[in-house]
C-alpha positions in Angstrom: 10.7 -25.8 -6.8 12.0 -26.8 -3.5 13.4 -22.7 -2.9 9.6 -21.8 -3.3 8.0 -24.6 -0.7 10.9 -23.2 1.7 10.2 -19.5 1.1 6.3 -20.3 1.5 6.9 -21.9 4.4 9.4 -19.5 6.1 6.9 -16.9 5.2 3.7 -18.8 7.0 6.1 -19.6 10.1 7.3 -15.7 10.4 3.5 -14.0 10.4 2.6 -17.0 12.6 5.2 -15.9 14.9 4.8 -12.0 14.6 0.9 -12.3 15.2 1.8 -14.2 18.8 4.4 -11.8 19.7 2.2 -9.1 19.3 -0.9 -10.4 21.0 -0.6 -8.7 24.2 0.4 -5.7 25.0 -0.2 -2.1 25.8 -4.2 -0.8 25.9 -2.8 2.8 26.5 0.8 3.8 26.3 3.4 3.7 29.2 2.8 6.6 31.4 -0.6 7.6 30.1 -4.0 6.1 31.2 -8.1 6.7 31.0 -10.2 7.8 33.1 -12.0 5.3 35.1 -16.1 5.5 35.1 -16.7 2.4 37.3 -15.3 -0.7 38.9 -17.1 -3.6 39.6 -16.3 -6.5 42.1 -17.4 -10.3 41.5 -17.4 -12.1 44.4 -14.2 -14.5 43.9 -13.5 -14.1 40.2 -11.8 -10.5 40.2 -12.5 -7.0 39.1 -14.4 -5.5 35.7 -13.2 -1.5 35.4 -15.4 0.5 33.1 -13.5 3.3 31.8 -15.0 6.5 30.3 -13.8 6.2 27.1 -12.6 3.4 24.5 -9.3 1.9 25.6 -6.7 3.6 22.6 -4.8 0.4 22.2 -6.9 -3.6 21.4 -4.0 -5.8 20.9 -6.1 -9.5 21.4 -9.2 -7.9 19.4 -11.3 -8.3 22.6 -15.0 -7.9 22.1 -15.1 -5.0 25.1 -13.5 -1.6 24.4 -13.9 0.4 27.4 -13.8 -2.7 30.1 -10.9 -4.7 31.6 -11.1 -7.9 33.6 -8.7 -8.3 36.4 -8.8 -12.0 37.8 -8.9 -12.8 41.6 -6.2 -15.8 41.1 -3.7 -12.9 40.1 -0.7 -12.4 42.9 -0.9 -9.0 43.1 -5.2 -8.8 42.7 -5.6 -7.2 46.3 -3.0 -4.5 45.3 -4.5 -3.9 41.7 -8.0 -3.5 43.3 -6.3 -1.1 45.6 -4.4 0.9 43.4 -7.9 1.0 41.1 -10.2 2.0 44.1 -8.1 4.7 45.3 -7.4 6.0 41.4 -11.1 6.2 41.4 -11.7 8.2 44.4 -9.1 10.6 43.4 -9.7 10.9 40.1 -6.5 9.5 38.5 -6.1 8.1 35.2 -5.2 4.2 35.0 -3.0 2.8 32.4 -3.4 -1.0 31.8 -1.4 -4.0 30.2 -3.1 -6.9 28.9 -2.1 -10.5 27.8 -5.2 -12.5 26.0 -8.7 -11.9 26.6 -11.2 -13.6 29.3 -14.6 -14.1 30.1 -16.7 -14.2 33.4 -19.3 -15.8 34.9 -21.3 -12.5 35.3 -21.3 -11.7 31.5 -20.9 -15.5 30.7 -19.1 -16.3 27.2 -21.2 -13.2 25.8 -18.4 -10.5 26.2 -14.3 -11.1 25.8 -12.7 -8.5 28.2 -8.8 -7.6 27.9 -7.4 -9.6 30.8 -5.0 -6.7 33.1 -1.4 -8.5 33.7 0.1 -4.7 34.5 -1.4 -1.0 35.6 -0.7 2.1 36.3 -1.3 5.6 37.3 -0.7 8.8 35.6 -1.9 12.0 35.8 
């Protein structure tokens, strides 16, 4: 009897630990990206991209597909914001990493947006 409590436990420990090592992560693959439709600016709290199309890849279940949320408090936000406004103007694809999902003022607690720790362009 005591085997089976162990194993039942082990079991409940090991997804518990696979679902948190697996909550963040790639919304498109490494070297690939979408195609960006918008971005957005608010004021002091960071950057909302729109992006053409759903993102391939929802590894926190966020409620927004095709939206990312990069936060001002970031230490590289000026160069993300950067790197996104001159992807958009030359019609680059952006690849992001998120790690959890955030909301904003603008959209208030309505809408859960993947939160960008990592992007990139591609081609």
């Amino acid at each position: 009897m005591e085997i089976g409590v162990f194993l039942n436990k082990l079991i409940l420990i090991s997804s518990l630990v696979s679902f948190n090592a697996f909550s963040s992560g790639y919304l498109h693959a490494l070297g690939t990206g979408g195609e960006i439709d918008k971005y957005q600016i608010l004021g002091q709290a960071g950057l909302v991209v729109w992006m053409k199309d759903n993102h391939p890849s929802n590894p926190d279940n966020c409620s927004e597909k095709k939206r990312v949320y990069i936060k001002s408090s970031m230490p590289q936000y000026q160069d993300m914001v950067g790197l996104i406004m001159a992807a958009h103007a030359q019609g680059k694809k952006v690849g992001f990493w998120s790690s959890g999902c955030a909301t904003n003022y603008f959209w208030g607690g309505s809408a859960t947006f993947p939160e960008v720790r990592d992007l990139w362009t591609a081609d």
